[in-house]
N, C-alpha and C positions, 0 to 999 in steps of 0.2 A: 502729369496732372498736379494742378497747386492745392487744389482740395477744399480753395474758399466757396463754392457751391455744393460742396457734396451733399448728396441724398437731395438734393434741390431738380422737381420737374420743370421743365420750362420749354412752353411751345415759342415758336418763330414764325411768324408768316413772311411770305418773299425770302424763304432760307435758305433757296436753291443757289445763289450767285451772291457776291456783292458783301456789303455790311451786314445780311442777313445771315450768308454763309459763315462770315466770318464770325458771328455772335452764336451759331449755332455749336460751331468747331471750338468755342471759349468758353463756352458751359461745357460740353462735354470733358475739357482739359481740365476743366479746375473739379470734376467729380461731379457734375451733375446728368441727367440725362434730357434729352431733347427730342421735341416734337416737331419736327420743320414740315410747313406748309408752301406747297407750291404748286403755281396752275402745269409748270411742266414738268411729265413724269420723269423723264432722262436724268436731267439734270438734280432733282430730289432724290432717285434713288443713288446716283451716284455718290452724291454728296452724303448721303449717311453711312456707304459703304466705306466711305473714307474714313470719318469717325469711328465705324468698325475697327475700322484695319490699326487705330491709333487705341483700340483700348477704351474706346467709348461705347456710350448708350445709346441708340438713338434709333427712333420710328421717321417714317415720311408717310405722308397722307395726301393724296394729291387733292386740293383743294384752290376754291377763287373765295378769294379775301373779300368780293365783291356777294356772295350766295353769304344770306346766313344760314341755311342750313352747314355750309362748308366749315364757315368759324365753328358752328356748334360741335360737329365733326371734329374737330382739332382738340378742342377741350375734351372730349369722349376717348378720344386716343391717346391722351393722356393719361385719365385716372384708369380705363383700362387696361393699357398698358406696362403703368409706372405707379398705381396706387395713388395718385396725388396729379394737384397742382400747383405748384408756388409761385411760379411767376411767367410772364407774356412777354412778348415782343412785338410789336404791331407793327411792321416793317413795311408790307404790302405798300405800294405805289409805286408813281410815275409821273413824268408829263408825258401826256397824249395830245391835247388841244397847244397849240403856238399860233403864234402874231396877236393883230391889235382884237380887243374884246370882240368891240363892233360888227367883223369877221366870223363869230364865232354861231354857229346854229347852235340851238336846245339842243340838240342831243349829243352835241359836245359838250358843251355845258355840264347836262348831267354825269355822262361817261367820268370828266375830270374827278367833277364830285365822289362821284359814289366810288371811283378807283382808289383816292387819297381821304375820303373823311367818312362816308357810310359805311366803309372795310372797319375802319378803327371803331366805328360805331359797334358792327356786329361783334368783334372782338369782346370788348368791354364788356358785351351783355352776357356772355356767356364767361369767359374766363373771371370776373366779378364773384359770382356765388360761388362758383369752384375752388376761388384761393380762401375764398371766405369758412370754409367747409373746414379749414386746414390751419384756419387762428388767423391767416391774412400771410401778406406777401409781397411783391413787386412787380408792377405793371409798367414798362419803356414803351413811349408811341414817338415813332418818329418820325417830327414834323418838318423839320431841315431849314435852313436859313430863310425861306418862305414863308415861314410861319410866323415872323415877327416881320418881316420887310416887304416890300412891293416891289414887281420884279416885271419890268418892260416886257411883255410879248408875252407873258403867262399866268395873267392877271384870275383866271380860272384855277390853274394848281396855288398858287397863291392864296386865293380867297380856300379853296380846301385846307390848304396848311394853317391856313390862322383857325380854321376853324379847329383842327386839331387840336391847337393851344388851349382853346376856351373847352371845348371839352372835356380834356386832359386834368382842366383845373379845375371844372368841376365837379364831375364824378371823383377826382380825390377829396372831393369839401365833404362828398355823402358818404364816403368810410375811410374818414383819417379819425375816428377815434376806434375804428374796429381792424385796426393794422394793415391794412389794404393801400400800400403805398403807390402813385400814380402819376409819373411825370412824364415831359416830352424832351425828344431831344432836336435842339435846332443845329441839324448838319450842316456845316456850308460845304465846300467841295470837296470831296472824296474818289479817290481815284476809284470806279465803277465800270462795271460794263456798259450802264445806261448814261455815266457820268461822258466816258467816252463817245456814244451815240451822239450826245446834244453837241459837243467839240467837234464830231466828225473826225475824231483823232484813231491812231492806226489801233487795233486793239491789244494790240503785245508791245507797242515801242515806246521810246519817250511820250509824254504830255507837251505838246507846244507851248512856247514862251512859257513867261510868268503868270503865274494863275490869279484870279483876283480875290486874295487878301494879302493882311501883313506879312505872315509867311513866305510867299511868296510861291508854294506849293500846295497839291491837293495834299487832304488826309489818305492814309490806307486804312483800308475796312478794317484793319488789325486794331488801329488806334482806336475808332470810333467802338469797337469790340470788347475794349481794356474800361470805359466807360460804362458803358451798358453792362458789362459784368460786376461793376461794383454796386452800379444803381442794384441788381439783381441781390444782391448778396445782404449781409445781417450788420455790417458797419453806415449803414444809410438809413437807419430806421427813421431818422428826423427830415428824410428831406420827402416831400410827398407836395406834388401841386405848381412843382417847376418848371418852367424853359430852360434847359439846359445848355448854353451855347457848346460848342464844339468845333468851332468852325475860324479857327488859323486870326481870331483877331477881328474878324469883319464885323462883328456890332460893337468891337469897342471905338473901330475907328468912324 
């Protein structure tokens, strides 16, 4: 443990697999303790057992990012818990809805939405007054290269991801002077379980060909982890209300 979080609570929704595993496994290392949210029980309790087994803190709650009763649930498990809350992760999403809009029925439509941008909603409502309780804190929602760019065949996860941006920026405008720090981050590709799904790629082997950015590879959840653990931490108090790229090069080029 590096100890740049310690005594720091922080829930994670979608923290059973992925960036969100890996963001939950990175607070506990650096001395914090962790709340991970997730719709499947196997894999959440597993996954805390592991931070157990490392010397870590950590609750799982089994919870859908989509129920705000659920969200509110994660924050409760928190300060009962762990006495506090300092900081979020609003990890929860996906694509579900693909091909042309056109295609798309309402209740695709709303599924995308409420999967990728009313999750982050409920989040924010409840994890908001709890860090607030505590003098303020650090709030990561992650909107992924989708949230600044337009993306052939997922024009639904896309319009959620931007929405995320605008939210992200404004709910930081209503407590950046009461320490409540609130940014997003734009992931581009990360070597995932779900990242895999959409490639069709094997799930233990190489990634086919060249990926598309400058890099020329995906991120590991670790990388995207080592971010979101500083945005969490006490050397970022000035940045609050950002897009944070992450993503191998692709919105510079």
């Amino acid at each position: 443990m590096t100890g740049g979080l310690d005594g720091k609570v922080v829930v994670v929704s979608g923290g059973s697999s992925g960036i969100g595993l890996a963001v939950a496994r990175r607070v506990a290392r650096e001395g914090g303790a962790v709340v991970i949210g997730a719709r499947r029980t196997g894999p959440g309790k597993h996954a805390v057992a592991a931070i157990r087994d490392e010397g870590g803190r950590a609750l799982f709650v089994p919870a859908d990012a989509t129920v705000e009763e659920d969200a509110a649930a994660l924050v409760d498990a928190a300060v009962d818990g762990f006495g506090r809350l300092d900081g979020a992760v609003n990890n929860a999403g996906g694509v579900r809805a693909t091909g042309p809009l056109h295609e798309l029925d309402a209740d695709e439509w709303r599924a995308e939405v409420d999967h990728n941008l009313t999750s982050v909603f409920f989040g924010l409502k409840y994890q908001v007054p709890a860090i607030l309780e505590v003098g303020g804190g650090s709030i990561v929602n992650n909107a992924s290269l989708a949230g600044v760019t337009g993306v052939p065949g997922l024009a639904a996860y896309s319009a959620a991801k931007h929405g995320v941006v605008g939210l992200t920026r404004s709910v930081a405008l209503e407590h950046a002077t009461a320490g409540v720090r609130i940014n997003a981050l734009v992931t581009g590709n990360v070597d995932t379980p779900l990242y895999r799904r959409l490639l069709d790629a094997d799930p233990d082997g190489p990634l086919p060909g060249e990926q598309p950015n400058p890099t020329r590879r995906a991120a590991t959840p670790d990388e995207v982890a080592s971010l979101v653990a500083y945005l969490l931490g006490d050397a970022t108090t000035f940045i609050t209300g950002a897009a944070l790229p992450i993503d191998g090069g692709s919105t510079a080029s």
